[in-house]
Backbone bond lengths (Angstrom), bond angles and torsions (degrees), N, CA, C in turn:
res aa  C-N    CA-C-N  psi(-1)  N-CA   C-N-CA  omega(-1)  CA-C   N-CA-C  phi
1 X - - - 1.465 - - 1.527 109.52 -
2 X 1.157 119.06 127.18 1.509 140.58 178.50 1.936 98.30 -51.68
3 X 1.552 90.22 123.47 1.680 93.23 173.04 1.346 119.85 -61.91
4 X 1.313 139.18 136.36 1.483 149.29 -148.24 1.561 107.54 -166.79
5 X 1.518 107.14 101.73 1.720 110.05 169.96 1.650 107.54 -126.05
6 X 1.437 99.72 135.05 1.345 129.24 146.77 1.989 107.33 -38.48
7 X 1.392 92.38 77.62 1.628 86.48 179.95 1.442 122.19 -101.60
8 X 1.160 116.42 -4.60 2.157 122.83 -166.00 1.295 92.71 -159.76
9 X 1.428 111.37 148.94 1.710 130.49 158.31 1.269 94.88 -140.33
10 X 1.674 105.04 134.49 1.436 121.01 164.61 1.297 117.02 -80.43
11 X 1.262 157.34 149.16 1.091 151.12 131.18 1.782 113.05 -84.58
12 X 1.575 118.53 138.56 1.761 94.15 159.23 1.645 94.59 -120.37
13 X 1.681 97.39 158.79 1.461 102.57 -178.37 1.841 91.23 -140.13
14 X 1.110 105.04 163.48 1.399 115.74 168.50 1.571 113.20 -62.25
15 X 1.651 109.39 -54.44 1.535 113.07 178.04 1.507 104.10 -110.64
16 X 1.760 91.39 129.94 1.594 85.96 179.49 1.739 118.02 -98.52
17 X 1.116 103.45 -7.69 1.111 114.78 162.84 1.406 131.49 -63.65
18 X 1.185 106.52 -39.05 1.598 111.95 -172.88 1.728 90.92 -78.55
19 X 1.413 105.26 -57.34 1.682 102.44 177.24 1.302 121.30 -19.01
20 X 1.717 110.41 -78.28 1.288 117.80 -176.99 1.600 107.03 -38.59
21 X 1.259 125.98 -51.00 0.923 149.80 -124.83 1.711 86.39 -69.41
22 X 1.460 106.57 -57.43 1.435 145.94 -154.68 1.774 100.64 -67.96
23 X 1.713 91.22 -45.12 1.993 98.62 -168.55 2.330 85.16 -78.05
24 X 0.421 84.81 -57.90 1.710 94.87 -176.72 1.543 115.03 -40.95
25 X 1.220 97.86 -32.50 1.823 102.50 175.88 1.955 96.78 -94.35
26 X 0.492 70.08 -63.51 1.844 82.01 -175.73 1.705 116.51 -47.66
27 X 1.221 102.15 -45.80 1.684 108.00 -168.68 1.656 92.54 -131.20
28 X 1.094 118.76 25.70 1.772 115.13 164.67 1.617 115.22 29.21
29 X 2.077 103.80 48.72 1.422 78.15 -169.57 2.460 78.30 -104.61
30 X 1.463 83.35 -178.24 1.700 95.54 177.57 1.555 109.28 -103.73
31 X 1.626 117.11 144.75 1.982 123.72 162.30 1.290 83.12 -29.12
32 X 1.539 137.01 154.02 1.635 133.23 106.00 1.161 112.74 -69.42
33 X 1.243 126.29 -55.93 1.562 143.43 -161.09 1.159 121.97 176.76
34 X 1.734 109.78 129.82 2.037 124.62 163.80 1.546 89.62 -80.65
35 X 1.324 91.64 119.25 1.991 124.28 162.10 1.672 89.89 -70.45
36 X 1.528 115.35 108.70 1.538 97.18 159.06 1.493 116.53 -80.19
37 X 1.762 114.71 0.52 1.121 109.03 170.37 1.687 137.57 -66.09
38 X 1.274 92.28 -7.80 1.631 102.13 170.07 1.474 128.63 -76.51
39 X 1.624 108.29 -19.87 1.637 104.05 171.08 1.510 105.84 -46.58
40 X 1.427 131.18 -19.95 1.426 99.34 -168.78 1.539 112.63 -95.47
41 X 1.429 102.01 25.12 1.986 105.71 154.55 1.388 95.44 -99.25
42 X 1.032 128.49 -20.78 1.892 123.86 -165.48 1.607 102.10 104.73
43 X 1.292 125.75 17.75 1.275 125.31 177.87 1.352 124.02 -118.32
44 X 1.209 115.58 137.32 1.697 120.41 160.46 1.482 107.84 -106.58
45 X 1.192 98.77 151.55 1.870 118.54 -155.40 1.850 103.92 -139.61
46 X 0.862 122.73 133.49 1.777 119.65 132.76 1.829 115.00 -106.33
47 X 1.412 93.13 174.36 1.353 102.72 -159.23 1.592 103.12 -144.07
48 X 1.357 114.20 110.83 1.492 113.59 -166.75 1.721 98.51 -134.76
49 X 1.438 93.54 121.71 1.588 120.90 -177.72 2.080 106.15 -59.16
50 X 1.377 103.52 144.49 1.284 113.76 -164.66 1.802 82.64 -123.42
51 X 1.145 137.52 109.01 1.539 105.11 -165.85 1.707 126.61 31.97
52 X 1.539 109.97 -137.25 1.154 96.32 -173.49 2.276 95.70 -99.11
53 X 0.986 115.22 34.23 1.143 113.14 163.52 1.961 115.02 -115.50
54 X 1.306 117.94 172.39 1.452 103.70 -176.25 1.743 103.86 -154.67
55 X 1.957 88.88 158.02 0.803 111.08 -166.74 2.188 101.41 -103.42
56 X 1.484 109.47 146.01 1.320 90.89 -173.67 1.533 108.48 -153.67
57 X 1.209 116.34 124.05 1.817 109.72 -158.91 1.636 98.72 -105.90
58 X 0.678 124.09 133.79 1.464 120.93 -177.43 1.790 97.23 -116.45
59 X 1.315 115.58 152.19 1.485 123.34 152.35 1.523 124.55 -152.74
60 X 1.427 112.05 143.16 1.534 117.54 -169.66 1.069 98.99 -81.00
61 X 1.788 102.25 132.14 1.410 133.64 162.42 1.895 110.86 -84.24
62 X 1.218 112.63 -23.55 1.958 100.09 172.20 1.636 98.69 -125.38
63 X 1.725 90.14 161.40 1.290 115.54 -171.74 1.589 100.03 -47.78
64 X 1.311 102.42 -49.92 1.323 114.62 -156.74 1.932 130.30 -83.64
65 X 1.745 90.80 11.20 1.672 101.71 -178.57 1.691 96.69 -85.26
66 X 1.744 103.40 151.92 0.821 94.38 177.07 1.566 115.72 -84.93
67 X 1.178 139.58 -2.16 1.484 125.33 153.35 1.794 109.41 -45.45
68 X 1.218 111.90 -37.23 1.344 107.35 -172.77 1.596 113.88 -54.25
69 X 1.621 101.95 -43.26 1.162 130.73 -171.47 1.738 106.07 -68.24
70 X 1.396 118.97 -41.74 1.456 114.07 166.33 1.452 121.32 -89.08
71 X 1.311 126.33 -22.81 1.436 96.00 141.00 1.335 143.92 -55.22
72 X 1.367 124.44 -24.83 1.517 137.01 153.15 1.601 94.32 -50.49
73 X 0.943 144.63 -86.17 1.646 146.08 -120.48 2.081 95.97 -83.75
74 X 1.688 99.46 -26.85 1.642 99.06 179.37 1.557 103.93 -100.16
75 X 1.388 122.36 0.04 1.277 106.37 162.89 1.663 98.74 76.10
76 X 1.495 123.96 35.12 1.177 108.33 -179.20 1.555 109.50 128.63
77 X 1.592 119.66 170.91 1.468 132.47 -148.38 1.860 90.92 -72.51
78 X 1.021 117.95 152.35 1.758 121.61 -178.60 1.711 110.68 -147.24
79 X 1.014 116.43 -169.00 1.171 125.41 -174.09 1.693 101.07 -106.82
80 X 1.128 164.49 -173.45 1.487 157.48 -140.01 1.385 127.94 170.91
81 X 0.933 107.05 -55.74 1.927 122.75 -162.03 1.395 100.71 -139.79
82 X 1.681 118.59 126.33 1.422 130.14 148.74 1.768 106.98 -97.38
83 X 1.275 124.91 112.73 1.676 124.67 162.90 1.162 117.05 -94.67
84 X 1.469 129.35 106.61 1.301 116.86 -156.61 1.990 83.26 -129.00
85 X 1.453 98.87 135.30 1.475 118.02 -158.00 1.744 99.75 -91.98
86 X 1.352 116.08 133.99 1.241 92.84 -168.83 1.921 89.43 -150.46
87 X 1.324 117.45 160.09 1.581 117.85 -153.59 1.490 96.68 -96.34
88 X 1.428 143.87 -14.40 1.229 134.01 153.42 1.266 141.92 -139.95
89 X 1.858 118.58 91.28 0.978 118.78 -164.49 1.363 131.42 -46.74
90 X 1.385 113.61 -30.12 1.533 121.05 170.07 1.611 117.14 -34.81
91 X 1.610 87.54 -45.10 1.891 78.30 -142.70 2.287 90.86 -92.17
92 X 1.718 100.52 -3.17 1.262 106.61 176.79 1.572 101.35 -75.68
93 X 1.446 120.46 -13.19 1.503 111.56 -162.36 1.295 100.41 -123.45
94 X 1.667 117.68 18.22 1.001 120.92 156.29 1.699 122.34 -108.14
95 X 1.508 91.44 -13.69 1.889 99.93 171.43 1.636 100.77 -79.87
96 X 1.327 110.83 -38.72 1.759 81.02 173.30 1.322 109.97 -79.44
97 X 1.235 152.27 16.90 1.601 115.63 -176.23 2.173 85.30 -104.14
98 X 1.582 105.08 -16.34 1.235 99.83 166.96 1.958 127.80 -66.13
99 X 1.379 92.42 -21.54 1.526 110.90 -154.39 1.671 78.77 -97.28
100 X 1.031 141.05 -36.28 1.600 146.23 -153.92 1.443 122.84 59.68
101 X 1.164 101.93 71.73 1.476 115.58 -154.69 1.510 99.24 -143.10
102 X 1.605 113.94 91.92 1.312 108.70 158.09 1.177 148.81 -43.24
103 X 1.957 116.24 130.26 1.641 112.20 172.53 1.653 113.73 -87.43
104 X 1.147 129.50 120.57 1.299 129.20 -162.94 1.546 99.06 -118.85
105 X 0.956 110.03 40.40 1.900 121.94 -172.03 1.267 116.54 160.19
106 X 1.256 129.51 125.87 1.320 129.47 -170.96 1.924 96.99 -147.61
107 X 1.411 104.10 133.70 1.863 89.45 178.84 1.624 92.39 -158.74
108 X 1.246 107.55 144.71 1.053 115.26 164.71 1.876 135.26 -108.84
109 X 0.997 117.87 110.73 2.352 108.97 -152.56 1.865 76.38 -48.99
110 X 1.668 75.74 160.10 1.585 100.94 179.69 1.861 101.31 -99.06
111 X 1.641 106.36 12.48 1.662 106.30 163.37 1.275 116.20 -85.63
112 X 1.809 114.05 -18.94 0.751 113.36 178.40 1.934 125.39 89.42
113 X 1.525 89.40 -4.84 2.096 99.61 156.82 1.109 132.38 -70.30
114 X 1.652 107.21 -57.26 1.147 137.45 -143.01 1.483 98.89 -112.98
115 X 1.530 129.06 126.37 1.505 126.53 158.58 1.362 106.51 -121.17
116 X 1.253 142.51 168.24 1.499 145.41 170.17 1.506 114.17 -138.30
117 X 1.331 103.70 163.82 1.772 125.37 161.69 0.798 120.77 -114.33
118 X 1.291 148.25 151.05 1.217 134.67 165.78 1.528 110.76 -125.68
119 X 1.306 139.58 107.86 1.555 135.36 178.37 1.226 109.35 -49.48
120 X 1.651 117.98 166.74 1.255 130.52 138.78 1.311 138.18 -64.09
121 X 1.311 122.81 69.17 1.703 120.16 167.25 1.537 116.45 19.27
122 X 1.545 121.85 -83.65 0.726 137.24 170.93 2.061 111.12 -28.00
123 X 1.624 126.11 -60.15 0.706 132.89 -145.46 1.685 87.29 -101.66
124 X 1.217 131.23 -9.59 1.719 127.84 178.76 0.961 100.46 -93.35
125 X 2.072 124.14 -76.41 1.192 141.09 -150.59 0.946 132.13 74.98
126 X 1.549 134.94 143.40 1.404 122.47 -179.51 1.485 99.72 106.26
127 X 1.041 126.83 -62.27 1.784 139.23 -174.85 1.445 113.63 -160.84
128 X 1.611 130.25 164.16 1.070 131.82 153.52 1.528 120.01 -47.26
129 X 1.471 155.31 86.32 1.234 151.77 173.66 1.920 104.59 -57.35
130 X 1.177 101.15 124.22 1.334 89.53 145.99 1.155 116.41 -134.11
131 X 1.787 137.36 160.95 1.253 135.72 159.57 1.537 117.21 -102.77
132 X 1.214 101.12 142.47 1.834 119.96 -170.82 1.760 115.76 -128.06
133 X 1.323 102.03 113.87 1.817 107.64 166.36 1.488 109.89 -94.08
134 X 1.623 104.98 142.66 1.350 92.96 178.27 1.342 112.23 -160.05
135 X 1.406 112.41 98.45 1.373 109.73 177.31 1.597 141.22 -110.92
136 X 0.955 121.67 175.79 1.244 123.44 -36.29 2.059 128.26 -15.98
137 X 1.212 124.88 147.38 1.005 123.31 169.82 1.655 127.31 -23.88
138 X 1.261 92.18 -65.61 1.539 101.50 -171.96 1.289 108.88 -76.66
139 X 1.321 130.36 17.46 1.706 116.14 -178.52 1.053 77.89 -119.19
140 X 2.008 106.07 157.37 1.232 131.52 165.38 1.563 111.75 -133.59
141 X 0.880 125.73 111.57 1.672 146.40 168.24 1.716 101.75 -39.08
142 X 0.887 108.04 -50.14 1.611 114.77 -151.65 2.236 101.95 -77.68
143 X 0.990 111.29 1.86 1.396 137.80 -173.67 1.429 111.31 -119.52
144 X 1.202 116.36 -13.48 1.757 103.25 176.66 1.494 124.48 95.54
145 X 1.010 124.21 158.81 1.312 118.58 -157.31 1.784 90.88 -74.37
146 X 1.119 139.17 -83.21 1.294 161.29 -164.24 2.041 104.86 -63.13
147 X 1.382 99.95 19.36 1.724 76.73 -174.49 1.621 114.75 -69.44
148 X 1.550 141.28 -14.69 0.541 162.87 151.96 1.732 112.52 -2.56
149 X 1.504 87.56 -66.47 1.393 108.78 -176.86 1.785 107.07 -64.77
150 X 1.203 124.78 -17.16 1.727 132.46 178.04 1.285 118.39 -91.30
151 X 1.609 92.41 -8.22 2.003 99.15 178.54 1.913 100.32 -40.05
152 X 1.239 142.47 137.67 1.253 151.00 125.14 1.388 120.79 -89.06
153 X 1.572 133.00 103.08 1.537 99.64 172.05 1.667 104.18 -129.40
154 X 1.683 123.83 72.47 1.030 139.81 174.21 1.505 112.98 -84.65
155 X 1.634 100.43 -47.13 1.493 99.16 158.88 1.173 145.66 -108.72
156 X 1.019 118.64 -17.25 1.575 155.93 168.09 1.564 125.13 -129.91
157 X 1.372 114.81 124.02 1.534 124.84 -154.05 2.035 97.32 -113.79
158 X 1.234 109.02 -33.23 1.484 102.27 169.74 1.860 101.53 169.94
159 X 1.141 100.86 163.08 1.561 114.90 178.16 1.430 114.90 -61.14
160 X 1.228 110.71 130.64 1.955 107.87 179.87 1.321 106.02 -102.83
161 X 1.196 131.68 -21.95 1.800 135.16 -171.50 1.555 92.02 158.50
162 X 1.487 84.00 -168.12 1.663 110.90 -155.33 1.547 117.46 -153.72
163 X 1.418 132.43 133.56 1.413 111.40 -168.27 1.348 111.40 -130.30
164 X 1.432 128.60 143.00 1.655 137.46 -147.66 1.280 98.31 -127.06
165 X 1.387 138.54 123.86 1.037 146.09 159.47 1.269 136.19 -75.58
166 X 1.347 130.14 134.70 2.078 107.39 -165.84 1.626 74.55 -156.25
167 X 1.332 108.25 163.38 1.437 156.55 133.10 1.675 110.08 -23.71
168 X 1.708 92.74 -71.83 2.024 108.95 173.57 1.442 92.98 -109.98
169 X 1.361 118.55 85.27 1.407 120.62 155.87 1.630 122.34 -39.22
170 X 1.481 93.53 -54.92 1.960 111.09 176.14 1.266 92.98 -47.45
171 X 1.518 134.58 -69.87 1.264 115.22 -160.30 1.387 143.59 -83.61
172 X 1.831 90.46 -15.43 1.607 98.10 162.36 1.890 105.25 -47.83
173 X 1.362 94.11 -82.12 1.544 112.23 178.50 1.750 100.25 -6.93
174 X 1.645 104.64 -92.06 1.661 107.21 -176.57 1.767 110.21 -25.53
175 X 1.394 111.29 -49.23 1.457 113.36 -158.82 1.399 107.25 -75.17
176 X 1.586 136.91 -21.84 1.217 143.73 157.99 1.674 119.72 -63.35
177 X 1.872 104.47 -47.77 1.081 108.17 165.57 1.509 130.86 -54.80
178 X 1.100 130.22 -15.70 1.482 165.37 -179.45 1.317 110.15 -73.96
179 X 1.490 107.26 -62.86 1.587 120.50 -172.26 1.958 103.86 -83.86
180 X 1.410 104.97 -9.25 1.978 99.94 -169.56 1.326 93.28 -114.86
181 X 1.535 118.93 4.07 1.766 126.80 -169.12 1.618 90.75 29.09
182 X 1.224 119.36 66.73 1.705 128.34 151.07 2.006 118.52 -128.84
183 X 0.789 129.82 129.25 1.297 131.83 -158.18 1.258 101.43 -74.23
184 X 1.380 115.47 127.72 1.786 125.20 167.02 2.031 120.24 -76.48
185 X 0.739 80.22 113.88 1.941 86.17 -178.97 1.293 123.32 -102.38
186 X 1.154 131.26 144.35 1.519 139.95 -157.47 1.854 92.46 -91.34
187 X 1.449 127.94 142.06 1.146 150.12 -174.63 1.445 113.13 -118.60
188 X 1.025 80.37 -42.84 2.267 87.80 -178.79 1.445 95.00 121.38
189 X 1.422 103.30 -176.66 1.319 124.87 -165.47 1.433 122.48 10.32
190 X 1.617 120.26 39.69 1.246 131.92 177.63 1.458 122.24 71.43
191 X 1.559 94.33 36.36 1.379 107.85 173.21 1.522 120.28 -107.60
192 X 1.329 120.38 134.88 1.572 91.79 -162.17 1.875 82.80 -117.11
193 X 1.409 124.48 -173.27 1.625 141.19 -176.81 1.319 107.66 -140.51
194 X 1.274 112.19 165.05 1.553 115.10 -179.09 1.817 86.63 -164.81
195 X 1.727 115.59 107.02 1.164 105.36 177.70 1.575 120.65 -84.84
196 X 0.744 138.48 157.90 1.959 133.87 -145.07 2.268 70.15 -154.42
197 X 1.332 98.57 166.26 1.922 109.86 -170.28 1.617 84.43 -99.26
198 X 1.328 104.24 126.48 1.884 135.33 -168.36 1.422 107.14 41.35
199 X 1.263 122.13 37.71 1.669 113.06 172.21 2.006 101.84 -159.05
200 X 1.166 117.74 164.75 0.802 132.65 177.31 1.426 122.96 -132.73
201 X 1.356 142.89 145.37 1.483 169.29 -163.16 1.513 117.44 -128.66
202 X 1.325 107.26 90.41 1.470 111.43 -172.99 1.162 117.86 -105.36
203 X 1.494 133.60 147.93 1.378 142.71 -169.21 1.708 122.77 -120.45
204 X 1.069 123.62 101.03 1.169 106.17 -164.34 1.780 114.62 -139.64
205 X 1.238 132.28 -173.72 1.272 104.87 -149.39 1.796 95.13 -106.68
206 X 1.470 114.43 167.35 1.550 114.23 -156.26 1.180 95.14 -76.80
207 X 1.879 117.72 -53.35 1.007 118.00 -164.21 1.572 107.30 80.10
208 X 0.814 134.87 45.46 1.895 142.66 171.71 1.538 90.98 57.78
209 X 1.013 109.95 30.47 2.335 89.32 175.12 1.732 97.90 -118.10
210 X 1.684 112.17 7.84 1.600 111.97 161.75 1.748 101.69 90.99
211 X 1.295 110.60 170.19 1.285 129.18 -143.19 1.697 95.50 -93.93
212 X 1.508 139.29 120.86 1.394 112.60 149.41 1.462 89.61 173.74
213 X 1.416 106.78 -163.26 1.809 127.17 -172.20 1.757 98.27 -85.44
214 X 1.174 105.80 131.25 1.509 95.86 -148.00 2.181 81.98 -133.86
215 X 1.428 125.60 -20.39 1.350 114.96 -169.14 1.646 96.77 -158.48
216 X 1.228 89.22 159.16 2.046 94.58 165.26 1.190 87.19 -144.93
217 X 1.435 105.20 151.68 1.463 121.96 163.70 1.677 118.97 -102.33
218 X 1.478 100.90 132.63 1.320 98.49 177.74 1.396 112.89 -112.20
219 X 1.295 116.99 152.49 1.339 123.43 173.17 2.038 116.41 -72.84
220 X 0.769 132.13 135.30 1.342 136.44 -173.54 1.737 112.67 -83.66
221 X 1.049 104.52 134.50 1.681 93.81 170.75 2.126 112.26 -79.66
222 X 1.194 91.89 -21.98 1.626 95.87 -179.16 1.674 107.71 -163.06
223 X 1.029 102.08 -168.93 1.799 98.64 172.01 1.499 104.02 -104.53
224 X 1.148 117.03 -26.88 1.435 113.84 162.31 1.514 121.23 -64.65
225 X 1.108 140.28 -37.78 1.563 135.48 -170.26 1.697 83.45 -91.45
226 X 1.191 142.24 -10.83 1.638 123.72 173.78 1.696 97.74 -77.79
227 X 1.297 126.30 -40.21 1.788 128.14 -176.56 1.266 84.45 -62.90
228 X 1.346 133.34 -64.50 1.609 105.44 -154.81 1.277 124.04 -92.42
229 X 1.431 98.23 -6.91 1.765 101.06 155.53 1.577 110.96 -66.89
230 X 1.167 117.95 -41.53 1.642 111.53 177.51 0.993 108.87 -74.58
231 X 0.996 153.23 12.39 1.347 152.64 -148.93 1.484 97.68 -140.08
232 X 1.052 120.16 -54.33 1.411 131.30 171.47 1.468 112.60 -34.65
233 X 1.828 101.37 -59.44 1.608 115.98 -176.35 1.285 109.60 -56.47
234 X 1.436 124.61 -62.22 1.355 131.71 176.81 1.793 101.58 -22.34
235 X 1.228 95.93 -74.71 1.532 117.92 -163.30 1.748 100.76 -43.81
236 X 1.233 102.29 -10.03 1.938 112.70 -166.24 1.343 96.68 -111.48
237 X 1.535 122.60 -5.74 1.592 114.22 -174.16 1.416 113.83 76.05
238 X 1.056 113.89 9.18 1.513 118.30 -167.38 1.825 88.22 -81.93
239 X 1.393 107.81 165.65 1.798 127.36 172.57 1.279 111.67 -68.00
240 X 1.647 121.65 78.37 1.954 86.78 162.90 1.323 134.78 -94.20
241 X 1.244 137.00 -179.00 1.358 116.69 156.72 1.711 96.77 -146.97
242 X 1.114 142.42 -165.07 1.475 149.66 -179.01 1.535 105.37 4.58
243 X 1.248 105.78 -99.60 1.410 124.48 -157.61 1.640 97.29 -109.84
244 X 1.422 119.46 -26.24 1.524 132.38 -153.79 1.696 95.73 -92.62
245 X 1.742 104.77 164.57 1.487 112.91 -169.84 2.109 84.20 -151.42
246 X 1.155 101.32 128.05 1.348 94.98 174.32 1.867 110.67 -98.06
247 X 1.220 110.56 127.73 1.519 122.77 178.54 1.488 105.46 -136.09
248 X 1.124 106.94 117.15 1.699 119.69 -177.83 1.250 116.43 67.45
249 X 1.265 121.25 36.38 1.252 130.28 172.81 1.751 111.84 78.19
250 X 1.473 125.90 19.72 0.920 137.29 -168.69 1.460 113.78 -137.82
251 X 1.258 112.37 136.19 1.828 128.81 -172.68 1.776 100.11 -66.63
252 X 1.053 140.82 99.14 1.123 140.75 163.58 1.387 101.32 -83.43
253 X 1.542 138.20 109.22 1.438 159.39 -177.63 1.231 106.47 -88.19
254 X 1.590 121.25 126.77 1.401 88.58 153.18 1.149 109.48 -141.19
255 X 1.602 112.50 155.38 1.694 127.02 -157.16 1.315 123.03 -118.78
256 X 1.164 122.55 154.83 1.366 106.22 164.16 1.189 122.61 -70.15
257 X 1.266 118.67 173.72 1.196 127.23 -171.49 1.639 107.87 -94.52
258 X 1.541 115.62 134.95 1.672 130.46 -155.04 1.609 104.06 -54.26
259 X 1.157 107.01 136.99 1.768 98.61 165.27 1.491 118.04 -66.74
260 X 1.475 134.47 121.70 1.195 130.15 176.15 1.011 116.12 -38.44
């Protein structure tokens, strides 16, 4: 099976400031870098490393982007972008024209690592998908030359998965599983999985609260820095509940780390 990681989650929020502000107090992560390459969605973004995976909030600067436009339709800050890193874009940009699944963005970094896709919403569901090659492996373009140096992992060590909410959970799931050629598996209570190499992609049902990226899971540095990360949020007014802290309208979880 073709290597496949869970490497970036977008978040969009109205204020990106307060956001950062919010993931940085709470989950002690650092800026790496604002991509000024994103004005050409109508957005400004930072991008803050989770280990060597990342976290990335984007927000629209014109009326007329469509992030602007889906914060209108969710009534508020949401979850956005899955980037899931994968070792050959070719033959990924040849399963969608099989799958019929439009690329509505295609770019290649001008460093010359990193190239991307970006799907059609419409034709994935659930979130914006994009796919990313990047070599060497372990570098990522989209983070800046030096993100390296912003690694924090006191509270958070890297992203474990991410979870999408639908109406037809089963078929989101299959229809992702389809497009990542990785097999979707039944969980119970109408939860479906999609295993991605050290992360996971979960599917589960909306329940009338509407279709989209609804959580990420983070890995914990201890069980102690998860209390005072929750503890932190509280203290910020932020949503908690169990283990979870809501930031941008999204369940940020956090877990232990998998038994080998």
């Amino acid at each position: 099976m073709n290597p496949m990681r869970l490497r970036q989650i977008a978040l969009l929020a109205r204020d990106l400031d307060q956001t950062v502000a919010d993931l940085s107090a709470v989950l002690g992560l650092d800026v790496a870098y604002r991509d000024p390459g994103v004005a050409v969605f109508g957005l400004v973004n930072a991008v803050l490393p989770v280990g060597d995976t990342f976290l990335e909030v984007v927000s629209p600067v014109r009326d007329d982007a469509s992030a602007a436009r889906l914060l209108a339709r969710r009534g508020g800050d949401t979850g956005y972008m899955v980037i899931v890193q994968v070792d050959d874009l070719a033959a990924a940009r040849a399963r969608m024209q099989r799958e019929q699944v439009r690329i509505v963005f295609e770019h290649a970094h001008a460093a010359g690592h990193t190239a991307t896709i970006h799907l059609h919403p419409r034709d994935v569901g659930g979130a914006i998908l994009s796919l990313d090659e990047s070599k060497p492996p372990e570098s990522w373009d989209w983070a800046g030359r030096e993100w390296q140096r912003h690694v924090r992992r006191e509270v958070v060590t890297k992203i474990a998965g991410a979870t999408l909410a639908s109406d037809d959970a089963a078929g989101l799931a299959a229809h992702w599983g389809a497009l990542l050629d990785r097999p979707a598996s039944a969980l119970g209570g109408g939860v479906f999985a999609i295993a991605l190499d050290a992360a996971t992609l979960r599917f589960q049902p909306a329940r009338g609260r509407g279709e989209g990226l609804v959580g990420v899971e983070l890995v914990e540095a201890s069980h102690a820095a998860r209390e005072r990360a929750l503890a932190t949020a509280k203290q910020r007014g932020l949503r908690v509940e169990g283990n979870a802290c809501w930031i941008a309208g999204t369940a940020l979880r956090l877990v232990e780390a998998p038994t080998p």
